[in-house]
C-alpha positions as a printed Julia matrix, in Angstrom:
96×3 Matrix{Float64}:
 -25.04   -9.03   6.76
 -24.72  -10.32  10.45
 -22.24  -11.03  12.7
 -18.53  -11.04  13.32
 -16.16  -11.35  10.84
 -12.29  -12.31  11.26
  -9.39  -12.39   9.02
  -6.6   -14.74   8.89
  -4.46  -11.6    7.77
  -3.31   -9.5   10.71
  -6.15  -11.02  12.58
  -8.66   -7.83  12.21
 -11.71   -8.72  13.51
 -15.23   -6.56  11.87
 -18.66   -6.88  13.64
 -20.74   -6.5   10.87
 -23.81   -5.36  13.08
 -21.83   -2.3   14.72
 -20.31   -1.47  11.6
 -24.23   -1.1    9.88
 -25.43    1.15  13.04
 -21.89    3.16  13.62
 -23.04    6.99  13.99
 -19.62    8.0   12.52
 -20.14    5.95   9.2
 -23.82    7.05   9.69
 -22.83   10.29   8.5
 -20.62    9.41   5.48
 -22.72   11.31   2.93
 -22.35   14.8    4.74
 -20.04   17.22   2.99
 -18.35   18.02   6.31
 -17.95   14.46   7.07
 -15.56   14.45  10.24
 -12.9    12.25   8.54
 -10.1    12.39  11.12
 -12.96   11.94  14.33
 -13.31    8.25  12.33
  -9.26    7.59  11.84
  -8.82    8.08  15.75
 -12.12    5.62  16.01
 -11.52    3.02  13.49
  -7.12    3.1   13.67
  -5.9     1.21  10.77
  -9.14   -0.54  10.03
  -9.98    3.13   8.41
 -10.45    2.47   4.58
 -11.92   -1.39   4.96
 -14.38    0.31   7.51
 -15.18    3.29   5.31
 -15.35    1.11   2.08
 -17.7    -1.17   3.74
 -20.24    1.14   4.69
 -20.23    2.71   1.28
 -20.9    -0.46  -0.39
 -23.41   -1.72   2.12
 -25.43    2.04   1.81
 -25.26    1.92  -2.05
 -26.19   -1.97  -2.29
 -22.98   -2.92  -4.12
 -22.89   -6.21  -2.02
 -26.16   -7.12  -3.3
 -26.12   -5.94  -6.56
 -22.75   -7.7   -7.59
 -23.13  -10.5   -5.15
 -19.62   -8.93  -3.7
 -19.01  -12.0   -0.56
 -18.48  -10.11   2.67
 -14.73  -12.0    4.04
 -13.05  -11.66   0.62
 -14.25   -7.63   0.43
 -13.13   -7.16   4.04
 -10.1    -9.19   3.08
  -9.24   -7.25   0.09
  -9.12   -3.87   1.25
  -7.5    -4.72   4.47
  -4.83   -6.12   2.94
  -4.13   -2.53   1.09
  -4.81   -1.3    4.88
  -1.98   -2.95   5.49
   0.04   -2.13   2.39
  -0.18    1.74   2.34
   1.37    1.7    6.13
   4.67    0.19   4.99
   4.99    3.25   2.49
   6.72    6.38   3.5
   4.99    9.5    1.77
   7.02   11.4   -0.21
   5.17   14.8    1.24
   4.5    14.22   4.44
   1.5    16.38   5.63
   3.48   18.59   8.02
   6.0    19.78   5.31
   3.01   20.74   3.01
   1.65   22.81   6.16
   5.32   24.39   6.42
């Protein structure tokens, strides 16, 4: 998988080549994984960007023939649906 990929949806744009050689998603198997160093790197792109690497390292692509745009597409549309949903316990109250 090569290349630049972007979406018609909220116009995200995903260069497939930095998303393979990204040292943050590099490290997703750690047990320590820094997860908030990659939310201030990858913004609301966060769980397409994750979920891509994860697939790509695991050969789900391959294996189930999964087409790039439509995966990319999927889970940034949820990207995009979680944001318009207030949590019910914010993290700060929990911390309270």
């Amino acid at each position: 998988m090569h290349g630049v990929i972007v979406l018609d949806q909220g116009g995200a744009s995903y260069d497939l080549d930095k998303l393979q050689d990204y040292p943050l998603l590099n490290r997703i198997s750690e047990w320590d994984y820094p997860v908030f160093s990659l939310l201030e790197a990858a913004g609301t792109l966060i769980l397409s960007q994750l979920c891509f690497r994860v697939f790509a390292e695991v050969g789900l692509f391959e294996t189930f023939r999964i087409p790039t745009r439509q995966f990319l597409n999927y889970f940034h549309t949820l990207e995009l649906g979680y944001r318009n949903i207030p949590c019910k316990y914010p993290y700060e109250e929990i911390l309270a």
